[in-house]
VEXDREN-2710 file (C-alpha; in Angstrom, 1 decimal):
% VEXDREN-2710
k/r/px/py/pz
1/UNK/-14.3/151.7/-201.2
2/UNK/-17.5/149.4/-201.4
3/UNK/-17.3/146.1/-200.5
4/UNK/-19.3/143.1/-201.3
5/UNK/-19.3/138.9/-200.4
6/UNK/-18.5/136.6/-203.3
7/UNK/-18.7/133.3/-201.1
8/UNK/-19.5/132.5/-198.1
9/UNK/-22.2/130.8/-195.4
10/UNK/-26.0/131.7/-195.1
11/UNK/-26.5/134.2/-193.3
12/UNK/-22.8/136.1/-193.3
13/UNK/-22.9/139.6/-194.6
14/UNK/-20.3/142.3/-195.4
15/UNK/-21.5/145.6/-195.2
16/UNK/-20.7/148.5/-197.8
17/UNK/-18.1/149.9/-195.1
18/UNK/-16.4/146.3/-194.9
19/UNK/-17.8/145.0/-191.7
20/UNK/-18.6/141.2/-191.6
21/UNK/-21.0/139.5/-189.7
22/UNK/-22.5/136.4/-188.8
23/UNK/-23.9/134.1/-186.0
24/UNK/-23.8/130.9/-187.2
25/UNK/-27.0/128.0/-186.4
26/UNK/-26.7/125.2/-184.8
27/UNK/-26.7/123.3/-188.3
28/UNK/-24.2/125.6/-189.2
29/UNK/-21.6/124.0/-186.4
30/UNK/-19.4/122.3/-186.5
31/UNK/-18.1/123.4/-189.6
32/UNK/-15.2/125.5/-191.9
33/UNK/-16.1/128.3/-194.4
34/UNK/-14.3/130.1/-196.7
35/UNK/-15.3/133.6/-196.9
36/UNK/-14.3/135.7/-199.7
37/UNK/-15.1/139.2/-200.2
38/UNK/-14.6/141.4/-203.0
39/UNK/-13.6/145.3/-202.4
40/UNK/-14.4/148.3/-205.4
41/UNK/-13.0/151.8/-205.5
42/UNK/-14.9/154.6/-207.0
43/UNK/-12.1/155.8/-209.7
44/UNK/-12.1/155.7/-212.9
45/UNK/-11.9/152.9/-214.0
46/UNK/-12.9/151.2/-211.5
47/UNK/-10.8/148.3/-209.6
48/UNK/-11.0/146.0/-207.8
49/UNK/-9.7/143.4/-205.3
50/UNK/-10.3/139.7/-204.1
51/UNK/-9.6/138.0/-201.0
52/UNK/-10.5/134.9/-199.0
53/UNK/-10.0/133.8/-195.5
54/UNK/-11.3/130.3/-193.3
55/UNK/-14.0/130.8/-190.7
56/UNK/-14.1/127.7/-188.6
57/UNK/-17.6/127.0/-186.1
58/UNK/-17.1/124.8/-183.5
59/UNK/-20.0/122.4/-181.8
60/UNK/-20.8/123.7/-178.4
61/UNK/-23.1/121.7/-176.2
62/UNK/-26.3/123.7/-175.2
63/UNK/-28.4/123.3/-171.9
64/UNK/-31.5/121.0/-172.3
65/UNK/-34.8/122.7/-171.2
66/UNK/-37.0/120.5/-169.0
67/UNK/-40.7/120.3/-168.7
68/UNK/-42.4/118.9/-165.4
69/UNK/-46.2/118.2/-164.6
70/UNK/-48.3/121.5/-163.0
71/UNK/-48.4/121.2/-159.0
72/UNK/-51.0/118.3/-158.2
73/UNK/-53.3/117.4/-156.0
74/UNK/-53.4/113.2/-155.5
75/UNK/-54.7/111.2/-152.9
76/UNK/-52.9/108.7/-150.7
77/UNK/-53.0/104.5/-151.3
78/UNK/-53.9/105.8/-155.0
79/UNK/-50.9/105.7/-158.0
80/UNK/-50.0/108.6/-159.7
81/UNK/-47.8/109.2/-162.7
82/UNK/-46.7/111.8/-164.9
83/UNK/-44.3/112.6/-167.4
84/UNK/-40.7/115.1/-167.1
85/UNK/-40.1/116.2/-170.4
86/UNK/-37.1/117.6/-172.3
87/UNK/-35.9/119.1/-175.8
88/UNK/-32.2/119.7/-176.3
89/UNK/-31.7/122.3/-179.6
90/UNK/-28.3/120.6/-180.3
91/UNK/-27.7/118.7/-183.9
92/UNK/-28.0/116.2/-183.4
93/UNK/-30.0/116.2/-180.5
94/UNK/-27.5/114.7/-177.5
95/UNK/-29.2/111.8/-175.2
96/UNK/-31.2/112.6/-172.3
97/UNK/-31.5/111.6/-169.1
98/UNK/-33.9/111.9/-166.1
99/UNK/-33.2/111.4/-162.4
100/UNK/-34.5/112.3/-159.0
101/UNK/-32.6/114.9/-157.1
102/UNK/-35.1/115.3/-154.2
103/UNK/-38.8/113.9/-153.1
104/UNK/-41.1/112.1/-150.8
105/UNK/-39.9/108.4/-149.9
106/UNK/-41.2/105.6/-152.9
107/UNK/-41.5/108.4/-155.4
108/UNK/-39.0/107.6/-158.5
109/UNK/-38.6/109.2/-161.7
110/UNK/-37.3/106.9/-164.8
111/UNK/-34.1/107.5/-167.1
112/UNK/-37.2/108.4/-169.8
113/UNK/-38.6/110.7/-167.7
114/UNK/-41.6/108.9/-166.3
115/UNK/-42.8/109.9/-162.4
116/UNK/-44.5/106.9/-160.3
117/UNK/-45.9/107.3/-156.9
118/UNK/-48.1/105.7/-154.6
119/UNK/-48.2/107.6/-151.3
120/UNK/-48.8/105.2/-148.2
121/UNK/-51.2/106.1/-145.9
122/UNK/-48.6/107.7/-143.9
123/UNK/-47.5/109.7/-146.3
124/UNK/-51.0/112.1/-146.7
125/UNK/-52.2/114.8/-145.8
126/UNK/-48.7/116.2/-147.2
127/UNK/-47.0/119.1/-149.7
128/UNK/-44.1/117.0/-150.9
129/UNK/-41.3/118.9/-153.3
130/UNK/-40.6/117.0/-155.9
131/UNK/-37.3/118.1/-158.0
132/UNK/-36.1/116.6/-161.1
133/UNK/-32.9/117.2/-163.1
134/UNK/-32.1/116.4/-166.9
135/UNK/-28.6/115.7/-168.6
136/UNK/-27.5/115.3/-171.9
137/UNK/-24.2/113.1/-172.8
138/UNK/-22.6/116.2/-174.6
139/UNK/-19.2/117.8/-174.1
140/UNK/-19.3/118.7/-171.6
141/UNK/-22.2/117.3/-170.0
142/UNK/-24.9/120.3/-169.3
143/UNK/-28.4/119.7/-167.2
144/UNK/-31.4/121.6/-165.9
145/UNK/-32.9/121.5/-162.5
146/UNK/-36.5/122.1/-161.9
147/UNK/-39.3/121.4/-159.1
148/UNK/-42.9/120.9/-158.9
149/UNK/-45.2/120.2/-155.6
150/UNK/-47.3/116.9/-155.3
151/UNK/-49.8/117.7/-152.2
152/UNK/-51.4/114.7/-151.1
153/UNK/-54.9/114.4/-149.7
154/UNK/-55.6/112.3/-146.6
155/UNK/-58.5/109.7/-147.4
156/UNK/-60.6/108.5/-144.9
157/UNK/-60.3/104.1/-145.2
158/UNK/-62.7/101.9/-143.8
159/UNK/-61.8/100.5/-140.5
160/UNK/-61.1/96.6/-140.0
161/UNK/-63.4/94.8/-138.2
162/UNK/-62.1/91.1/-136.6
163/UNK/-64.4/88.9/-135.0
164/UNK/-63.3/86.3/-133.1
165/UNK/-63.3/82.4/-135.0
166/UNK/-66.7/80.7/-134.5
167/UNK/-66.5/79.4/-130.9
END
């Protein structure tokens, strides 16, 4: 027996022994196929049969993958900013959004993904953690986790001189 596909998605194959495979895309999902397959004999004549059956895909929700800034150096009283960055393979791609799990007081991290800080003088010299997570709004809801290190340099200020009012 030799089989062949008639019909079916891109990418499905049946091989000459009748196995059928396939991974579907994520274009490919969600979505329902009808497979049909055709099976020869080798005798003379030769027949033949046709058959069909439904392959349904369903949409599953992937992970996002997120992107932070290299470890930095920064020094205090100055602002800093950077960018979190995401993609999200799913098709459509799901909504995104940033928040701060963990980091030094007055550091925040936007729903877009954009990292502000301006460490007080207090705050430097200092190695400061700084972990972000990503979620999309699919079903269900998936995220990713990851950290970076903002080390902040002390900077020597001027001092303050008062004199006292003209007397």
């Amino acid at each position: 027996l030799t089989f062949e596909l008639v019909s079916g998605p891109g990418g499905l194959t049946v091989g000459s022994g009748g196995l059928i495979g396939w991974t579907p895309t994520e274009a490919q999902g969600p979505s329902t196929n009808i497979v049909t397959v055709r099976v020869f004999d080798n005798g003379t004549p030769s027949v033949s049969a046709t058959n069909s059956f439904t392959l349904t895909v369903n949409e599953v929700n992937s992970a996002p993958v997120l992107t932070l800034p290299a470890n930095q150096t920064i020094n205090e009283l100055v602002p800093w900013s950077a960018s979190a960055t995401a993609t999200d393979t799913d098709s459509p791609p799901n909504t995104l959004t940033f928040e701060l799990v963990s980091g030094p007081g007055g550091l925040t991290v936007g729903s877009g993904g954009v990292i502000g800080w301006t460490p007080t003088e207090a705050q430097g010299p200092s190695a400061n953690t700084v972990t972000v997570r990503v979620f999309d709004n699919g079903t269900p809801s998936f995220s990713a986790t990851n950290s970076f290190t903002l080390t902040v340099n002390e900077v020597n200020s001027a001092p303050m001189l008062t004199l006292p009012a003209n007397q």
